[in-house]
VMD Tcl script that draws the C-alpha trace (Angstrom):
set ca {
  {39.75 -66.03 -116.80}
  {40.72 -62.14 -116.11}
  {41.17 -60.04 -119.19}
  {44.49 -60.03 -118.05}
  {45.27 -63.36 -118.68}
  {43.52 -64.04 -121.60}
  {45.69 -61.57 -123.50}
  {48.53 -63.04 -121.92}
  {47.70 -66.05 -123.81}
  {47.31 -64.68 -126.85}
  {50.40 -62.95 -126.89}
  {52.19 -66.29 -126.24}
  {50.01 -68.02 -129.27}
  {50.71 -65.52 -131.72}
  {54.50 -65.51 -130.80}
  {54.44 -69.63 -131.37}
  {52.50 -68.84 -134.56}
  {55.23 -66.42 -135.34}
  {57.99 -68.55 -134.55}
  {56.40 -71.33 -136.53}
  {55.98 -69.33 -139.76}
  {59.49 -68.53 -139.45}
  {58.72 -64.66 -138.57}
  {60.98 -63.11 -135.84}
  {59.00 -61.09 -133.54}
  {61.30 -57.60 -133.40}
  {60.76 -54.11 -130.95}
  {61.08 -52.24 -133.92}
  {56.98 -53.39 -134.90}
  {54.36 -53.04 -133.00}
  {51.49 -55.62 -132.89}
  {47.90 -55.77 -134.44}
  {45.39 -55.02 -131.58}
  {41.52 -55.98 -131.67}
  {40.87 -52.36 -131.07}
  {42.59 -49.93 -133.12}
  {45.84 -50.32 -134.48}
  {48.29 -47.49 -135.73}
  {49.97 -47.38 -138.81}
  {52.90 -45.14 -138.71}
  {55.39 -43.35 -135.97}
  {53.18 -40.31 -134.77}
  {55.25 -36.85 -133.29}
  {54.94 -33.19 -133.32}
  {53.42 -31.59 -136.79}
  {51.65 -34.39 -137.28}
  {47.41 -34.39 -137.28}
  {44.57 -37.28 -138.12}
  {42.24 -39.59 -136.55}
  {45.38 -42.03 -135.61}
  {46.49 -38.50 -133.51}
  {42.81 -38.19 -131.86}
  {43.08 -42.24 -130.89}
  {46.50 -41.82 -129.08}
  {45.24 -38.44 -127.48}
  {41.97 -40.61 -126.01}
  {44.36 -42.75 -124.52}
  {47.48 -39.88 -123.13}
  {45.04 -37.57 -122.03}
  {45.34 -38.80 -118.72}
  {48.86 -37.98 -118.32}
  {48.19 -34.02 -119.15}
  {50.26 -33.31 -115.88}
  {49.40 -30.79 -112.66}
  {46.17 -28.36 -113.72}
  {46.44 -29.79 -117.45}
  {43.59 -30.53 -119.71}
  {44.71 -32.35 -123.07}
  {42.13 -31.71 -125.78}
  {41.37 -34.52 -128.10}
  {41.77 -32.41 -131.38}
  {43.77 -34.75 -133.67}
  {46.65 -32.24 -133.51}
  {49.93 -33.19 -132.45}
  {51.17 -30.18 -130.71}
  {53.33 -29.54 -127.06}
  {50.62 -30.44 -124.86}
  {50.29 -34.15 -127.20}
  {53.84 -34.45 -127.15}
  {54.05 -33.28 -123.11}
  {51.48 -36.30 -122.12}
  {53.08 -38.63 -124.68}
  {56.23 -38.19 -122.84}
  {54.77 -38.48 -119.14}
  {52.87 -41.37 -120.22}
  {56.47 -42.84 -121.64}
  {57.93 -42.21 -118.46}
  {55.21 -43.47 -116.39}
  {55.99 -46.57 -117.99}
  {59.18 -46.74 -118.23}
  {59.78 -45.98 -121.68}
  {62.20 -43.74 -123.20}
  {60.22 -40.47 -122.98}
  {61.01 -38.65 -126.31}
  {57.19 -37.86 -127.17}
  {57.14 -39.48 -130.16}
  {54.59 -42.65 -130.21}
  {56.57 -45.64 -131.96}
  {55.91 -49.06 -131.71}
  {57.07 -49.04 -128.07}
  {54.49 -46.69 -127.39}
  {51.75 -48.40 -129.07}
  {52.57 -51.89 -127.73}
  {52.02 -50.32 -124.26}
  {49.04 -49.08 -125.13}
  {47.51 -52.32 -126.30}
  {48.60 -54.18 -123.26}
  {46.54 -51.71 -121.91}
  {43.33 -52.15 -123.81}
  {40.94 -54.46 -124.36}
  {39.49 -55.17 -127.55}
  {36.19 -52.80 -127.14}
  {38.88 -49.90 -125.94}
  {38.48 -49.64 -122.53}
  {41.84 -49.97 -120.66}
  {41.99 -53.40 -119.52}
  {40.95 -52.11 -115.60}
  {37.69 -50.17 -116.44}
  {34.73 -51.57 -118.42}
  {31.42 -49.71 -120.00}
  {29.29 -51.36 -117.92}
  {31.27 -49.66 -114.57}
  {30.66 -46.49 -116.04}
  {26.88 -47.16 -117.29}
  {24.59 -48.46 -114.14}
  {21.75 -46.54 -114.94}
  {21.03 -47.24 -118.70}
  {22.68 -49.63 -120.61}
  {21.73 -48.35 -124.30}
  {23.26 -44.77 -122.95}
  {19.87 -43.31 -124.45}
  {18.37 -40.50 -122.48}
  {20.85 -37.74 -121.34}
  {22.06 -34.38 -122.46}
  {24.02 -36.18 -125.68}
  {23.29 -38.46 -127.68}
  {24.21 -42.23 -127.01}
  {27.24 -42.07 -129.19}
  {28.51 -38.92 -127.46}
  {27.81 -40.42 -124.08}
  {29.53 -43.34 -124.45}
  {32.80 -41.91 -126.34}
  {32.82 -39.19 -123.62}
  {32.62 -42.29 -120.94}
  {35.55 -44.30 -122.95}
  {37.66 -40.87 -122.42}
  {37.06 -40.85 -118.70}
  {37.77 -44.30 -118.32}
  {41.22 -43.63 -119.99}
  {42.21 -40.65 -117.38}
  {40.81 -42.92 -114.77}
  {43.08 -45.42 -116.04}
  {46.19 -43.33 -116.02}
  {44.69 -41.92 -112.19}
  {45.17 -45.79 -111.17}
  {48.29 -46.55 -112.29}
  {49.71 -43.11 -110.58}
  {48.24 -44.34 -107.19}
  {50.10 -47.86 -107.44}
  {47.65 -49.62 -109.84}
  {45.15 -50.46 -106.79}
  {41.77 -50.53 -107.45}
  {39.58 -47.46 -108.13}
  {35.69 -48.13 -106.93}
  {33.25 -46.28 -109.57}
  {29.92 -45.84 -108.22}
  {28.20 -44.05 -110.56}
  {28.64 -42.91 -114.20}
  {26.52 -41.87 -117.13}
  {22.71 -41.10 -115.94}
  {20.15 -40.39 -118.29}
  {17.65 -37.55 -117.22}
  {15.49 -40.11 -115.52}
  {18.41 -41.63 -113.57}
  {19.71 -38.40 -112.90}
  {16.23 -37.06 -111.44}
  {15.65 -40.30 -109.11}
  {19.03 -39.87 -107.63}
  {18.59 -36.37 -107.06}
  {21.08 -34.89 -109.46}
  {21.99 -31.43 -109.94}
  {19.61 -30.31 -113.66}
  {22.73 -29.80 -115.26}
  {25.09 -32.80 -114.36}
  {28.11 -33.65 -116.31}
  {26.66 -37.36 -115.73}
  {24.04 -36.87 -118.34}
  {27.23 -36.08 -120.90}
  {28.53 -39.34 -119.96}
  {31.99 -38.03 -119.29}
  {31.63 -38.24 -114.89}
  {32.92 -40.62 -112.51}
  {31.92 -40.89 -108.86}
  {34.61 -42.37 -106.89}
  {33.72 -43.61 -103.21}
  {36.59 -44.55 -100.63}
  {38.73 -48.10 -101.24}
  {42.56 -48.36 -100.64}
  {42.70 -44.32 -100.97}
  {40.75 -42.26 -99.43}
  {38.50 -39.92 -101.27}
  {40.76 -36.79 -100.09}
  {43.69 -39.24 -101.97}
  {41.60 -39.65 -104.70}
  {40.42 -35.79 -105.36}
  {44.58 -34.53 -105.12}
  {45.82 -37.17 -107.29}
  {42.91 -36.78 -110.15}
  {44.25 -32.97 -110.41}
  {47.18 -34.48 -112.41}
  {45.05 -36.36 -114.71}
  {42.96 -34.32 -116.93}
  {40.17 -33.77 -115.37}
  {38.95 -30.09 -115.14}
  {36.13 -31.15 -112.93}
  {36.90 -32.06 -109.45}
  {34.26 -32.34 -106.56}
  {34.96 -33.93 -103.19}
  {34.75 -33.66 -99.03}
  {33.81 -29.84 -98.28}
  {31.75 -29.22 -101.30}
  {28.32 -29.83 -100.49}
  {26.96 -33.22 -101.28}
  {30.06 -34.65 -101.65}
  {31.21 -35.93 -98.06}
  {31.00 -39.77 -99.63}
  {31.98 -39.57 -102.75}
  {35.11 -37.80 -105.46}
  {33.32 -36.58 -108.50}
  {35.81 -36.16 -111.57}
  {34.67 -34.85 -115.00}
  {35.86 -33.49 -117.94}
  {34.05 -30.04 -117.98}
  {34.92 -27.60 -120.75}
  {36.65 -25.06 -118.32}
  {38.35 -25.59 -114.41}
  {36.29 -26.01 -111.48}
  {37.61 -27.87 -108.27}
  {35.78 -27.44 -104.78}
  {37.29 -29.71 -102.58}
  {37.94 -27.72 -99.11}
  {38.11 -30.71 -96.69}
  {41.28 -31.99 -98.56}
  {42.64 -28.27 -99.08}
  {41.48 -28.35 -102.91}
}
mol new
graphics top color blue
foreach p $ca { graphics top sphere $p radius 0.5 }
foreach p [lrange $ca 0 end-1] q [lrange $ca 1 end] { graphics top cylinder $p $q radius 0.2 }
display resetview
């Protein structure tokens, strides 16, 4: 059973259950998710850890050159991504996250918060306790969960067809036996390597510059004639030349 359908299923069961209880099931609330589940209407002005959650999962619709930071402030650039990731959607894009907003978001997570087309283990082939890099496990992971998120958004932008990950977090060892540059943002846990599937990697590396990602690597920059690199580097750096990045 794909994740997919199982929470297809359990939508239906808890809608019986709600019927049965005599509850009517309204737009105006949003459901309880396995995950994380927000408590009030969030909009500009507004800052918390309920702010930092819904940045995690908008930062992926930061829009051309943009980098959302995950600071658990509410500001323009939150309420710019809430509203592209709205209208991506088809939502009414007014930048304020409301129950309509939050239901799409847990339709598109799974109960460990990955989005429901990414999983830890795609992002982790090299060491599954995430022990060993530049970070601490914690760090590495959380910083993996926030790539899968923009990779997530990168999908749906390219018609929801499959992205192919082929490499992720490395721990120095990992990173050494694969001959990895000393300072790779794959020891940080926040990189992706993308190889070719129904886009090419050229696709991939133009598309990705919409999505958050200040670092983008591809065909032309040495090393990188099979594979997109993204990351989420503290400042810009794309090198691209073969697909005029």
């Amino acid at each position: 059973m794909t994740r997919r359908t199982a929470r297809l299923i359990l939508s239906i069961v808890m809608l019986i259950a709600a019927t049965l209880g005599g509850v009517v099931a309204t737009t105006g609330t949003a459901q309880a998710d396995g995950c994380y589940t927000w408590s009030r209407t969030l909009s500009s002005g507004a800052s918390g850890a309920d702010v930092t959650q819904l940045q995690i999962r908008v930062a992926g619709h930061a829009g051309s050159g943009g980098a959302l930071a995950v600071d658990g402030a509410y500001g323009p650039a939150t309420t710019a991504a809430v509203k592209r990731f709205q209208t991506a959607y088809g939502l009414a894009a007014d930048g304020v996250a409301g129950p309509a907003t939050f239901d799409k978001i847990y339709a598109l997570q799974d109960n460990d918060c990955t989005p429901i087309h990414f999983t830890y283990a795609e992002l982790n082939t090299c060491n599954s306790t995430w022990a060993g890099g530049a970070v601490s496990a914690s760090t590495a992971k959380a910083n993996a969960l926030r790539t899968m998120w923009k990779l997530e958004a990168l999908r749906h932008a390219l018609g929801d067809q499959p992205i192919r990950v082929t490499s992720g977090f490395r721990s120095h060892a990992c990173n050494d036996a694969v001959g990895g540059a000393a300072g790779s943002r794959h020891l940080y846990g926040d990189a992706a390597d993308l190889g070719s599937g129904p886009h090419s990697l050229c696709r991939l590396a133009q598309q990705a510059r919409n999505h958050g990602f200040n670092g983008i690597l591809g065909p032309g920059y040495p090393g990188h004639g099979d594979h997109t690199h993204l990351d989420h580097r503290a400042s810009r750096f794309w090198s691209a030349s073969a697909c005029g990045i």
